[in-house]
One Martini backbone bead per residue (centre of mass of N, CA, C, O) as a GRO file, in nm:
protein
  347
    1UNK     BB    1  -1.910  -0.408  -8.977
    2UNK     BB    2  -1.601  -0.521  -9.068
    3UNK     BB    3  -1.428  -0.657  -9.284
    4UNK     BB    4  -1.161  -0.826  -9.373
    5UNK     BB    5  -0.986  -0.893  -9.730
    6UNK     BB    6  -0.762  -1.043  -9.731
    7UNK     BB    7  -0.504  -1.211  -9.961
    8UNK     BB    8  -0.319  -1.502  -9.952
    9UNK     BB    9  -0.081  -1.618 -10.114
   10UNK     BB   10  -0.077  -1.875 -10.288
   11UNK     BB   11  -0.393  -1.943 -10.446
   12UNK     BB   12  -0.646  -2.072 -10.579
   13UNK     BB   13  -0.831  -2.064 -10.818
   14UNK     BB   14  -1.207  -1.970 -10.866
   15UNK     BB   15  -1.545  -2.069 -10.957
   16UNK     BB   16  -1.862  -1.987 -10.954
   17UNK     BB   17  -1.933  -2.234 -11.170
   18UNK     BB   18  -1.768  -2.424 -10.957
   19UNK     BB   19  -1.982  -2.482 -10.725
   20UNK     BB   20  -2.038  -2.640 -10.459
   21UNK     BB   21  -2.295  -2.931 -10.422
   22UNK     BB   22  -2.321  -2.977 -10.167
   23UNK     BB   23  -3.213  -3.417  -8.321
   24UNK     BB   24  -3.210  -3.460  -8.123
   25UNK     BB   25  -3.369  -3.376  -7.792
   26UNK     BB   26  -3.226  -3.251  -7.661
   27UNK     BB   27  -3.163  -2.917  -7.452
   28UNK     BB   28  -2.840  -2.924  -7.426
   29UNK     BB   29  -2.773  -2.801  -7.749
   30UNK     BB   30  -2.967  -2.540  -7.663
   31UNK     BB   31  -2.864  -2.193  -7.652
   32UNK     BB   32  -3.109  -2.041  -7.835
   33UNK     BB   33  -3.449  -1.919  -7.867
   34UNK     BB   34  -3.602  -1.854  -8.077
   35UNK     BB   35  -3.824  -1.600  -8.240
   36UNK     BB   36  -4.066  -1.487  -8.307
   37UNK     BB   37  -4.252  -1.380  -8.519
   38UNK     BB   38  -4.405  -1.149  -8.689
   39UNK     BB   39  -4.586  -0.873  -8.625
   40UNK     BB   40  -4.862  -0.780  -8.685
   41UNK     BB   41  -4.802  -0.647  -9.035
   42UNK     BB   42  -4.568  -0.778  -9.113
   43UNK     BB   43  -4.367  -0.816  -9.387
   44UNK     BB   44  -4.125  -0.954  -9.196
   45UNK     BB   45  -3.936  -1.232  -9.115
   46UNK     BB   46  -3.675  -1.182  -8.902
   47UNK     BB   47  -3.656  -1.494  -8.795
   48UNK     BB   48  -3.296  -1.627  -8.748
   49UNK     BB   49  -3.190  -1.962  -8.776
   50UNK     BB   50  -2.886  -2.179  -8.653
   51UNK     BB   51  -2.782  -2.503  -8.748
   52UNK     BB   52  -2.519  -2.650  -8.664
   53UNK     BB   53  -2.374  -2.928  -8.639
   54UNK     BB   54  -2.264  -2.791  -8.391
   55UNK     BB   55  -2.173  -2.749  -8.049
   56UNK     BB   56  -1.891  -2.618  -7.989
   57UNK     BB   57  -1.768  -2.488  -8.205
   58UNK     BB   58  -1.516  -2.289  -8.327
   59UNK     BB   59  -1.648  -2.223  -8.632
   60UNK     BB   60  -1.878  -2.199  -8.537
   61UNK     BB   61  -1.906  -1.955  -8.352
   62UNK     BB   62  -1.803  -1.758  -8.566
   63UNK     BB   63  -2.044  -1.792  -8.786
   64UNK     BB   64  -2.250  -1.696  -8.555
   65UNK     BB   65  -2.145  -1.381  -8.511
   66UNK     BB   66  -2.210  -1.304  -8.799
   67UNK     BB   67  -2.488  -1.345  -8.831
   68UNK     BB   68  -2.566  -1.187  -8.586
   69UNK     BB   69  -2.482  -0.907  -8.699
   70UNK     BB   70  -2.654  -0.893  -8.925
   71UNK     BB   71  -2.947  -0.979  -8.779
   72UNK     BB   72  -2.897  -0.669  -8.626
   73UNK     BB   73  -2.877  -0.509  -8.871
   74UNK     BB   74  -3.157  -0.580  -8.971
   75UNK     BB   75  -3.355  -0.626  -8.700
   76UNK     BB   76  -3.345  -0.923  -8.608
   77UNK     BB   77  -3.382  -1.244  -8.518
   78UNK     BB   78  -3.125  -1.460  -8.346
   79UNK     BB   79  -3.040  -1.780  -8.337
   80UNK     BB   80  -2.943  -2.095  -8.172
   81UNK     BB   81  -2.887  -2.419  -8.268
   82UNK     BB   82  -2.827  -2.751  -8.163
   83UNK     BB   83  -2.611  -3.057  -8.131
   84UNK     BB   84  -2.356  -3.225  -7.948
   85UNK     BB   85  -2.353  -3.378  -8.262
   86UNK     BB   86  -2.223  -3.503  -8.533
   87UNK     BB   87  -2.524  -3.663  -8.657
   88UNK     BB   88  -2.676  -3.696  -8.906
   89UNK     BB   89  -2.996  -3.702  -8.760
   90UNK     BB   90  -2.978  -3.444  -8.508
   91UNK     BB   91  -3.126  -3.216  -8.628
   92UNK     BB   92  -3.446  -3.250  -8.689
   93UNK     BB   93  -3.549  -3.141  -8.442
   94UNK     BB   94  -3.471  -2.856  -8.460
   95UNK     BB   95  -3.650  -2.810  -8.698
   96UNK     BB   96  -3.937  -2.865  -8.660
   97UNK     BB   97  -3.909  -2.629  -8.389
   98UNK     BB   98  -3.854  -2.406  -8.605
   99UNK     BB   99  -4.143  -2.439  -8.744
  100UNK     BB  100  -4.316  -2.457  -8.477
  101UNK     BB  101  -4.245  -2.105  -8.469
  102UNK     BB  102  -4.224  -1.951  -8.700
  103UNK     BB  103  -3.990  -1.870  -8.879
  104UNK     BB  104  -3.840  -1.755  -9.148
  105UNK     BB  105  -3.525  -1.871  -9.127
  106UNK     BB  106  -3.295  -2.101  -9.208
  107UNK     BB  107  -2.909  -2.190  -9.106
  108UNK     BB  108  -2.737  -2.478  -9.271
  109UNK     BB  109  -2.529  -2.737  -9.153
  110UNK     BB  110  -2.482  -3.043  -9.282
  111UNK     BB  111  -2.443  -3.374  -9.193
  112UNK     BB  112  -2.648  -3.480  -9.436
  113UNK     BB  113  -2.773  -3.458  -9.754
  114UNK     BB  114  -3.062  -3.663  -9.645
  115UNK     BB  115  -3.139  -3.674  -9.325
  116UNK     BB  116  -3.298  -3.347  -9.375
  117UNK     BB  117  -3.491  -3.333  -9.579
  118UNK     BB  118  -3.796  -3.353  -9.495
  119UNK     BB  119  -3.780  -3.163  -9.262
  120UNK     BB  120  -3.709  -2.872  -9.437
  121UNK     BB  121  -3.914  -2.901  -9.656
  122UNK     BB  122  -4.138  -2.902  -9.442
  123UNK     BB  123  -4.028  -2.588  -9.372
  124UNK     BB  124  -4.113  -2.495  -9.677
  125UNK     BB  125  -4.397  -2.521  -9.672
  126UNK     BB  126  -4.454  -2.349  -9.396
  127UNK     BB  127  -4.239  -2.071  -9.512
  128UNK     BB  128  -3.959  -2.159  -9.487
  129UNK     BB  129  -3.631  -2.067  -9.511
  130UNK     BB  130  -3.368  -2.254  -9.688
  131UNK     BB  131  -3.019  -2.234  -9.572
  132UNK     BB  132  -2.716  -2.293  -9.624
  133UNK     BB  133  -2.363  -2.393  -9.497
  134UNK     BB  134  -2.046  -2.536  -9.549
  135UNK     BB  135  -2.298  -2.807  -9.563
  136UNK     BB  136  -2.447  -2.944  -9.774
  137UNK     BB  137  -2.733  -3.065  -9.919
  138UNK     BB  138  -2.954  -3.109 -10.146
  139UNK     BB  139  -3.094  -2.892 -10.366
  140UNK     BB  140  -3.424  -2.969 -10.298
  141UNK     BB  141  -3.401  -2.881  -9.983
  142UNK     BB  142  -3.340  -2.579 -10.078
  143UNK     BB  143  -3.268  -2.246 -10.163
  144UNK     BB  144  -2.987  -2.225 -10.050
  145UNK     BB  145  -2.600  -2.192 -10.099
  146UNK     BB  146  -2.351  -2.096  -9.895
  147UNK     BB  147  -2.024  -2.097 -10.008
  148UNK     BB  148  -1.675  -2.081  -9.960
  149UNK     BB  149  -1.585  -2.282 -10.183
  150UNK     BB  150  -1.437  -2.460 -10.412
  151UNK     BB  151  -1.374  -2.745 -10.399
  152UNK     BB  152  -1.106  -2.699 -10.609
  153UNK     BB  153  -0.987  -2.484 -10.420
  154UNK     BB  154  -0.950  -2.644 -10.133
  155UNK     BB  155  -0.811  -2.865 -10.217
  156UNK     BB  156  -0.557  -2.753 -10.375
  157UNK     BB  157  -0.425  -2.611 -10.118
  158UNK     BB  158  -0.389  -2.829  -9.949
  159UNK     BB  159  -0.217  -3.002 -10.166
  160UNK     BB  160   0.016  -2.782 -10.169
  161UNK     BB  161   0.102  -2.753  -9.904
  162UNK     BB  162   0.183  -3.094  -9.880
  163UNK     BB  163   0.398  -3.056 -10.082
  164UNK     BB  164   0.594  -2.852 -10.004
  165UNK     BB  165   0.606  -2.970  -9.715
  166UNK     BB  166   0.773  -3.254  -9.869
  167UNK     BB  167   0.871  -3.249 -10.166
  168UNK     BB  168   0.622  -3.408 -10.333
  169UNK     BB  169   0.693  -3.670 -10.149
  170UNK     BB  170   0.521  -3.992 -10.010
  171UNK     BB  171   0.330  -4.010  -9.733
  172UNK     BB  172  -0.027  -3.977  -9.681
  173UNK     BB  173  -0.322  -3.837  -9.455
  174UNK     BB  174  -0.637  -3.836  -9.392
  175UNK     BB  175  -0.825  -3.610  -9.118
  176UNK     BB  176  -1.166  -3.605  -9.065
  177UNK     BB  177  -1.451  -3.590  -9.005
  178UNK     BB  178  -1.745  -3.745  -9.119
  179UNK     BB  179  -1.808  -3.940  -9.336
  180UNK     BB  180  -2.086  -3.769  -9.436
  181UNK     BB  181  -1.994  -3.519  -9.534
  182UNK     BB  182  -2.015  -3.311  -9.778
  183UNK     BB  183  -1.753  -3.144  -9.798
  184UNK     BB  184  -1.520  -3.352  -9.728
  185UNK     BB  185  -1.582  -3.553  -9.960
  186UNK     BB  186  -1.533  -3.376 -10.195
  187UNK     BB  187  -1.235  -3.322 -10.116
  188UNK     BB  188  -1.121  -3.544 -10.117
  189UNK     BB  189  -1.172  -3.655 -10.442
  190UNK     BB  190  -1.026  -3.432 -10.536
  191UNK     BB  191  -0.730  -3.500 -10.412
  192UNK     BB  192  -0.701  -3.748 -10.575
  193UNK     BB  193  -0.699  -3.624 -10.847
  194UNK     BB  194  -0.487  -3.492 -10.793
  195UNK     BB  195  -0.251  -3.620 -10.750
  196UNK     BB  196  -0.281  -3.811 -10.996
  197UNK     BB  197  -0.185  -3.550 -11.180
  198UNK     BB  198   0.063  -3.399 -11.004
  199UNK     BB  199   0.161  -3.643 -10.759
  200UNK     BB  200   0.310  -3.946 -10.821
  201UNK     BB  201   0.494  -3.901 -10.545
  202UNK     BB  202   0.196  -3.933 -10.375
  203UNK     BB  203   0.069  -4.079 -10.105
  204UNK     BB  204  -0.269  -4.206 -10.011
  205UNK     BB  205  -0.290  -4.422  -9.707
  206UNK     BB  206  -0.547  -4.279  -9.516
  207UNK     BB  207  -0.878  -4.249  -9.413
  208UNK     BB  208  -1.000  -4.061  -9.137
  209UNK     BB  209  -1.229  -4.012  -8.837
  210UNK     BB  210  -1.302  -3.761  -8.601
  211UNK     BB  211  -1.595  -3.653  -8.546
  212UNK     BB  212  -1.524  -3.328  -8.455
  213UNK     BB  213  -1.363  -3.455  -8.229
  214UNK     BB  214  -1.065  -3.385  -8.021
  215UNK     BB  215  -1.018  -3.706  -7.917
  216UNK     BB  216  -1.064  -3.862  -8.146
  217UNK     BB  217  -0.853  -3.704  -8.343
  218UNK     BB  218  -0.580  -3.751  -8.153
  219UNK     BB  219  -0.620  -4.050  -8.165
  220UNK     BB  220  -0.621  -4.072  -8.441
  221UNK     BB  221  -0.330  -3.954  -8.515
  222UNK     BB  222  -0.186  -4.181  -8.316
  223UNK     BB  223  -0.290  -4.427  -8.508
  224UNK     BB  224  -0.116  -4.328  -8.807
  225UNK     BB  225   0.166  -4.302  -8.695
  226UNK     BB  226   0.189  -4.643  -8.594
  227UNK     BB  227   0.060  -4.741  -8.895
  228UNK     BB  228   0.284  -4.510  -9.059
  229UNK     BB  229   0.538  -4.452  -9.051
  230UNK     BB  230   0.619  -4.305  -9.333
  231UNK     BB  231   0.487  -4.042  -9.248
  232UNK     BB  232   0.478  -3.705  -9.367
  233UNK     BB  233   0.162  -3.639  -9.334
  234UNK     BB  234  -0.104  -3.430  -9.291
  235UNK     BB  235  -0.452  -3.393  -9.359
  236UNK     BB  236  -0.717  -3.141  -9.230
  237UNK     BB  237  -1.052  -3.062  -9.302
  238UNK     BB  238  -1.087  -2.990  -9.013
  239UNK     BB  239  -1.060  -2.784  -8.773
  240UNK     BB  240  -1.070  -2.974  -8.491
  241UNK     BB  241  -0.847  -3.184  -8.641
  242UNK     BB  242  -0.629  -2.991  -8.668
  243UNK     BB  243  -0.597  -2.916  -8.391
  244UNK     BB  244  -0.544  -3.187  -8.277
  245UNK     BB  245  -0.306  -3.272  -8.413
  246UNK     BB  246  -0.109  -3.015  -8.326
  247UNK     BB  247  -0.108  -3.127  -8.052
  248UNK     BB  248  -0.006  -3.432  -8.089
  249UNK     BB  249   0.263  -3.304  -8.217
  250UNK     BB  250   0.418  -3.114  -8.036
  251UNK     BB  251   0.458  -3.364  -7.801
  252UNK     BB  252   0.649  -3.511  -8.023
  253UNK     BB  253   0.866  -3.678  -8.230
  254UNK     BB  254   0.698  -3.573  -8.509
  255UNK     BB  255   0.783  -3.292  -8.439
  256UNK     BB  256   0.907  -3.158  -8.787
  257UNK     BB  257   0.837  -3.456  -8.973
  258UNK     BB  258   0.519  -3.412  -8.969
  259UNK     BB  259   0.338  -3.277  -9.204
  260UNK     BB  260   0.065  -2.995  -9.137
  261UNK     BB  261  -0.282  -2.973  -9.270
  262UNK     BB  262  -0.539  -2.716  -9.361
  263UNK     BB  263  -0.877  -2.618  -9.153
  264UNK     BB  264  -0.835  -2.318  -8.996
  265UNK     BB  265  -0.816  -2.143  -8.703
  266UNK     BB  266  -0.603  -1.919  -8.582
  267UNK     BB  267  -0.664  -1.934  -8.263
  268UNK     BB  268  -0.589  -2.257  -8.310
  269UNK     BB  269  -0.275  -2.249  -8.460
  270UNK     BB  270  -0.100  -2.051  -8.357
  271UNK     BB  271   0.073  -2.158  -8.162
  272UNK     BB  272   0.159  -2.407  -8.378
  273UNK     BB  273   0.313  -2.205  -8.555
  274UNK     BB  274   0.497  -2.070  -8.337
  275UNK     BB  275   0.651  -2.393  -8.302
  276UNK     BB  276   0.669  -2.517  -8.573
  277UNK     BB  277   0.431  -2.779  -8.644
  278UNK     BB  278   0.300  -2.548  -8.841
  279UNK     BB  279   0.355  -2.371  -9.141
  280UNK     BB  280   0.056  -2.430  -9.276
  281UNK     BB  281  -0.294  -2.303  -9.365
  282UNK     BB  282  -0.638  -2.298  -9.432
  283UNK     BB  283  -0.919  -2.042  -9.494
  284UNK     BB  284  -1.190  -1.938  -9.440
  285UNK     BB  285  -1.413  -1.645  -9.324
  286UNK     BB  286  -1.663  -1.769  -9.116
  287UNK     BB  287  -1.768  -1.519  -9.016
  288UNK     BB  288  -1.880  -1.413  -9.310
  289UNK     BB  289  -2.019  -1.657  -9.398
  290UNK     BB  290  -2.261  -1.575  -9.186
  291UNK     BB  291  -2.316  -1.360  -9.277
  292UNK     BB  292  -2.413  -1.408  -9.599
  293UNK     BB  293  -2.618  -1.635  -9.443
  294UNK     BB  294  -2.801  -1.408  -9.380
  295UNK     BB  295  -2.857  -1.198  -9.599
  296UNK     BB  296  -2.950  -1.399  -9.785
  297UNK     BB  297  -3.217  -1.499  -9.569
  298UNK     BB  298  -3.349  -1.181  -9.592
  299UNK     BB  299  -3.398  -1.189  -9.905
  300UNK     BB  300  -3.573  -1.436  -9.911
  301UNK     BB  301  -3.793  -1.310  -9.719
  302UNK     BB  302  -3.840  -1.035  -9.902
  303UNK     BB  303  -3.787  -1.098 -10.220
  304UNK     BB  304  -3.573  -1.041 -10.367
  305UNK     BB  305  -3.548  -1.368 -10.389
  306UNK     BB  306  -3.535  -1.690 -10.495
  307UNK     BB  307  -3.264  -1.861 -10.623
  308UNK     BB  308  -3.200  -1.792 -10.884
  309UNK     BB  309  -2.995  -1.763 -11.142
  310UNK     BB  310  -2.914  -1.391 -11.127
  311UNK     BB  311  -2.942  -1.337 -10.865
  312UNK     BB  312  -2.924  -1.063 -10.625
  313UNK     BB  313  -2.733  -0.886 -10.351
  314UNK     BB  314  -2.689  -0.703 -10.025
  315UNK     BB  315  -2.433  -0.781  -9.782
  316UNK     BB  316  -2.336  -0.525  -9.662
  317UNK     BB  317  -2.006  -0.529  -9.596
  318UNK     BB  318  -1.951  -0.708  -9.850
  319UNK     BB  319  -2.189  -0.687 -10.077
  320UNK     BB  320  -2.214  -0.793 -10.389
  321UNK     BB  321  -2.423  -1.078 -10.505
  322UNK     BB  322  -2.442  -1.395 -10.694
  323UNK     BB  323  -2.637  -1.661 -10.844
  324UNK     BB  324  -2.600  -1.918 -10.899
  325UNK     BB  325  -2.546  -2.271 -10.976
  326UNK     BB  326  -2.761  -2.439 -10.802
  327UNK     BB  327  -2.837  -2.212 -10.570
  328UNK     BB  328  -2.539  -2.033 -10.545
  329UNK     BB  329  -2.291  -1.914 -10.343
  330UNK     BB  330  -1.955  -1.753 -10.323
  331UNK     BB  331  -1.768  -1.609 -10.124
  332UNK     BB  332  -1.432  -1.718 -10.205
  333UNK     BB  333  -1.153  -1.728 -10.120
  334UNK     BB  334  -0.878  -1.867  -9.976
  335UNK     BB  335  -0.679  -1.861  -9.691
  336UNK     BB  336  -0.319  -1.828  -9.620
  337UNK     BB  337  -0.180  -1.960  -9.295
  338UNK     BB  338   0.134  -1.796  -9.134
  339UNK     BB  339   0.359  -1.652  -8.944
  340UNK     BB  340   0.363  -1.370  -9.102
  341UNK     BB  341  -0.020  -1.340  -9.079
  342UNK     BB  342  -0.118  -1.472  -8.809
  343UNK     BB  343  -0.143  -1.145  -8.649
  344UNK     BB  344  -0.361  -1.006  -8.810
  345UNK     BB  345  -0.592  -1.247  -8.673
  346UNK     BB  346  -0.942  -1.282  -8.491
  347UNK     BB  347  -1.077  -1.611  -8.514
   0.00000   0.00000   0.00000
């Protein structure tokens, strides 16, 4: 497979050395039984489970067929597994039997940095490697974390996208996943910074959390909307959280008034880039995401790499990366996406 490589619009420089260091038990949430171990004999395991936050998230869904390319690419077995719901200790259970299954490796983004930190250990005492992406654990907890960008890169771009689009002055409103999320109270934390040092005359006025549901999310955007008159904008780092806000601002009053952004795909916000609602938007590309998170657990399999800083490898079609501090890789710049080149993108 190809990925599309291009870089739009105006990025935020990131820096691989300031990247971010970033269940239950019911079976209705696993979707593919992982694979059983390598034949007697075999050099490398490589079966290689992934576990989202949830299931059923259209942004898992991209970053797992990625992910599922790469393992065939490989040669090895493929799973996902995950809870319906994406709350702090939801994965334990599925570490634990993705264990007792004897994996190669686990490829976690975590719903909490600390709540699943011991059965991973236990998961990596027992032989399996364990990557994370896109929401880290703890360093400790993990051999390596694939990084889709920086803190400081991804919040940027939010920033300046909702200040381009408001006049740069304002009360503006962060619509979050969950309180616990690893990554996005990163970003949200750099964006408070950001305002106070480059834009004094934007308020955020109010952060609330959609647990990346999409109609807690709908509903938390019209109970902003009602507590914030004067609300020029909302920022929404999460895939979800953007597709619901964008749903309830196009058939509202407020579209057209308040200006919406953050991390979305574009399969989900075409429509809405299309009738006006929203005007711009980032994100990386979560296919690539998974695919270099399957390469990356398939290197630490084989051993080529240990996670060591300055270790190399090779991930298909993306190229060679190396392993930065903090055992962390980091894919690329973000994208952002508008009008002129939302119909590039099948994502």
């Amino acid at each position: 497979m190809m990925f599309a490589r291009k870089r739009v619009a105006a990025v935020a420089a990131v820096a691989v050395a300031a990247a971010l260091a970033l269940a239950g038990c019911a079976d209705t949430g696993t979707t593919t039984e992982p694979g059983a171990s390598g034949e007697p004999g075999d050099t490398a395991n490589l079966a290689i489970t992934f576990l989202p936050k949830n299931l059923g998230n259209p942004y898992f869904d991209t970053s797992s067929k990625g992910g599922k390319a790469a393992v065939d690419a490989l040669g090895g077995t493929f799973a996902e597994v995950g809870p319906a719901e994406a709350t702090p200790d939801a994965q334990v259970s599925y570490i634990n039997t993705a264990t007792q299954q004897g994996v190669g490796a686990l490829v976690v983004s975590a719903n909490d940095p600390q709540a699943i930190c011991d059965a991973l250990n236990e998961a990596r005492d027992a032989g399996v490697k364990v990557v994370t992406f896109d929401s880290d654990t703890n360093p400790e907890c993990r051999d390596l974390f694939i990084n889709q960008a920086t803190a400081d890169g991804i919040a940027k771009i939010q920033v300046d996208l909702i200040a381009e689009q408001i006049g740069d002055e304002g009360e503006i409103a962060v619509l979050s996943a969950s309180a616990n999320a690893t990554n996005q109270n990163a970003w949200i934390e750099t964006m408070k910074e950001i305002l106070a040092a480059d834009h004094p005359n934007i308020t955020l006025v109010e952060t609330v959390y959609g647990d990346d549901d999409d109609q807690t999310s709908f509903d938390k955007t019209a109970a902003l909307l009602q507590s914030h008159p004067n609300l020029k904008g909302i920022i929404s780092p999460t895939t979800v959280g953007v597709a619901a806000a964008a749903r309830y601002l196009s058939t509202s009053d407020f579209k057209g008034k308040v200006a919406l952004t953050g991390l979305g795909t574009p399969n989900q916000m075409r429509e809405y880039v299309e009738d006006g609602t929203v005007t711009a938007f980032a994100l990386w590309n979560p296919e690539e995401l998974g695919y270099l998170a399957a390469y990356a657990a398939a290197a630490l399999i084989e051993g080529d790499i240990t996670g060591a800083e300055g270790d190399t490898f090779e991930a298909g079609d993306l190229g060679s990366y190396e392993v930065g501090a903090d055992s962390t890789v980091l894919l690329g710049d973000p994208y952002v996406f508008d009008k002129e080149n939302i119909g590039d993108f099948d994502f």
